[in-house]
N, C-alpha and C positions, 0 to 999 in steps of 0.2 A: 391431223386437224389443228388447225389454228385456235388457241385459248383467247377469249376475251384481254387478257393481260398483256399475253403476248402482243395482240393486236392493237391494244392502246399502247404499247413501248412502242411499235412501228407507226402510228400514224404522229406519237408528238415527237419522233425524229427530228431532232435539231442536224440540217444537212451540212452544217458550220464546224460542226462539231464531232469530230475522229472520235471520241470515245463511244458520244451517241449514238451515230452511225454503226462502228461496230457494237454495242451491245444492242443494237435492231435488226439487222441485219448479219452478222459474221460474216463470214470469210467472201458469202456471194453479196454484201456490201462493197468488198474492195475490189475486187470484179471489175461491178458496176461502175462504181467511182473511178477506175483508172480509167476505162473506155470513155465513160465520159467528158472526162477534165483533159484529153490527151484527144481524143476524137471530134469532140462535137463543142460548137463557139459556146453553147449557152452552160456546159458545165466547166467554163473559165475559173469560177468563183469558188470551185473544191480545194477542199485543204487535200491535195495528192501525198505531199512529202508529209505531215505529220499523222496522217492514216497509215502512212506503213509504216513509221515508224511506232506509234502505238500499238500497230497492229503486231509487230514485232516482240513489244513488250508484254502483250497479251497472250503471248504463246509461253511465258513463264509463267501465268499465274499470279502474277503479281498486281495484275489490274481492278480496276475498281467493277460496280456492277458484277460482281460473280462472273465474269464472261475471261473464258480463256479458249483460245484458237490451239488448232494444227499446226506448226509450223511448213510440215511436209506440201496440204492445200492452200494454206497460204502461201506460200512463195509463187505458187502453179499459179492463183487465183490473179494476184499481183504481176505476174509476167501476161501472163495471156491477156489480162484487161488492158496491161499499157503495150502491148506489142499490137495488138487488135485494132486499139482506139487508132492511134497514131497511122496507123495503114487506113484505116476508113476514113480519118481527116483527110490522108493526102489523096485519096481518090474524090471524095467529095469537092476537093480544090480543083483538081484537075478537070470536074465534069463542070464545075457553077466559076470556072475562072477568077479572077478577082475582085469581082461583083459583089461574092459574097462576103468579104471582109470590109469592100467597100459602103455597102446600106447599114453594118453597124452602128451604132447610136450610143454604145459604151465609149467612154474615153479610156478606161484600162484597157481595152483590146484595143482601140486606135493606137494606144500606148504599146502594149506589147507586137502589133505588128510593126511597128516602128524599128523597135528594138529587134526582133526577129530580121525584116531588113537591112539591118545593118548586120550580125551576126552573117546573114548570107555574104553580105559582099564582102568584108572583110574577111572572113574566114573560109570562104568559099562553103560545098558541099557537103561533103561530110562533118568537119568539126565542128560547124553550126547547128545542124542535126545532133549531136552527141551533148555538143554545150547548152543547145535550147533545152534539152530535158529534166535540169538543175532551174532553170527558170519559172516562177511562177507568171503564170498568162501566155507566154513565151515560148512555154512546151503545151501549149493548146495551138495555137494561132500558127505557128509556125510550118507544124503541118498540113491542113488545107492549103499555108501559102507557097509550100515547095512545091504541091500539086497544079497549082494556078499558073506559078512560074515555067513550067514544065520542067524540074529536074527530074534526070532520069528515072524509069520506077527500081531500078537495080541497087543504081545509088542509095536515094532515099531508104529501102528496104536495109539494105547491107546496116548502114548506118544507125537508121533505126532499128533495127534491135541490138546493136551495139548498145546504143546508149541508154537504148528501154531496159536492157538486162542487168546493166551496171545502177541504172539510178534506182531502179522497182525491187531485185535483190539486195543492192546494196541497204538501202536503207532500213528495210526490212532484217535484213542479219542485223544491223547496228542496234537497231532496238532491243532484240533477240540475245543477243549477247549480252549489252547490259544491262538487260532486264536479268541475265542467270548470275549477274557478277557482282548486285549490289542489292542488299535486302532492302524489300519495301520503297523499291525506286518509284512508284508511282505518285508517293508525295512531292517529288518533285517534276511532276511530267511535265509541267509548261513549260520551265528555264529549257528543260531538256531537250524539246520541242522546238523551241527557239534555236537552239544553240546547234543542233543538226541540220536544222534549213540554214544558219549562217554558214557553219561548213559546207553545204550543200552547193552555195557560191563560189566559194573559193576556186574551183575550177574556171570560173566564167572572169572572177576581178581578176586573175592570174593570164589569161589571155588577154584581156583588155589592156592593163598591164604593159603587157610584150610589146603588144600591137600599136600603144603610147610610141615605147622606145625605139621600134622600127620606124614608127612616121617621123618621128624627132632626129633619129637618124639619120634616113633619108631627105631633110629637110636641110641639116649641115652640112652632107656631101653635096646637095644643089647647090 
């Protein structure tokens, strides 16, 4: 049964806020949150990447609000939510075509499927799938738009959970790790926070990058 306490932590839920969220919810917070922000347009505005990364740190014990996780259902919680969402986006894309991206009224998701269309053509199929899931808005939007596009469902599947399994594990060990390697790392969880979603990039400016000096290249062979 649900205590009065417990129940005022979950209704003033800050949903902005990865530590909030998990001390309201645990492990079936990250869940929810991945399927959401990775599946459906309107949970664009989830902090994905520093939810598992806190959530990571929280399985050391070192987190604030008394709340320390599983790491064993966490990892499960966090694969299955961003593996889930992301296949329901692309079927959702596929049934409501590009309609649905089209009546949005957000300029971040105008934004992001922009950027997502360009990741497609540029990088074609799969590595746009892999690289969108490093992106924030980017690994929402991306999927319904694979769906609408009609890339393959083999494809898109392969793919995504390639990149579901490396971004939602990945980050989640990162935490995990040095959260067991550095005492009392939660006094610094924002820089830290920060500085994992920068690296979280690096994969996406390191392709952009490339794709700079192949066009520049190809532009002095013309």
């Amino acid at each position: 049964m649900t205590t009065p306490g417990v129940l005022s932590s979950q209704l003033a839920v800050n949903p902005l806020d990865a530590q909030s969220l998990l001390a309201a919810f645990g492990v079936l917070g990250v869940a929810v949150v991945m399927f959401a922000e990775t599946g459906l347009l309107i949970g664009f505005f989830l902090p994905g990447d520093s939810l598992l990364f806190t959530a990571g740190l929280l399985c050391t014990g070192t987190g604030q609000h008394g709340v320390r996780l599983s790491v064993g259902p966490l990892l499960a919680a966090a694969a299955i939510g961003a593996l889930a969402g992301a296949q329901c986006g692309y079927l959702i894309g596929r049934r409501a075509g590009g309609a649905l991206l089209a009546r949005s009224r957000s300029a971040r998701l105008r934004e992001g499927t922009e950027r997502a269309e360009e990741l497609l053509t540029r990088y074609g199929h799969a590595k746009a799938i892999v690289l969108a899931r490093f992106v924030p808005v980017v690994r929402t939007v991306l999927n319904p738009l694979a769906g609408a596009l009609g890339v393959p469902v083999r494809v898109f599947t392969v793919w995504q959970v390639a990149g579901g399994l490396v971004w939602s594990l990945g980050l989640t060990l990162a935490g995990y790790a040095l959260g067991a390697s550095i005492p009392d790392v939660d006094r610094y969880l924002l820089p830290l926070v920060a500085l994992i979603v920068a690296v979280s990039l690096i994969p996406l400016a390191l392709e952009l990058y490339r794709g700079r000096r192949r066009a520049k290249a190809k532009e002095a062979r013309g």
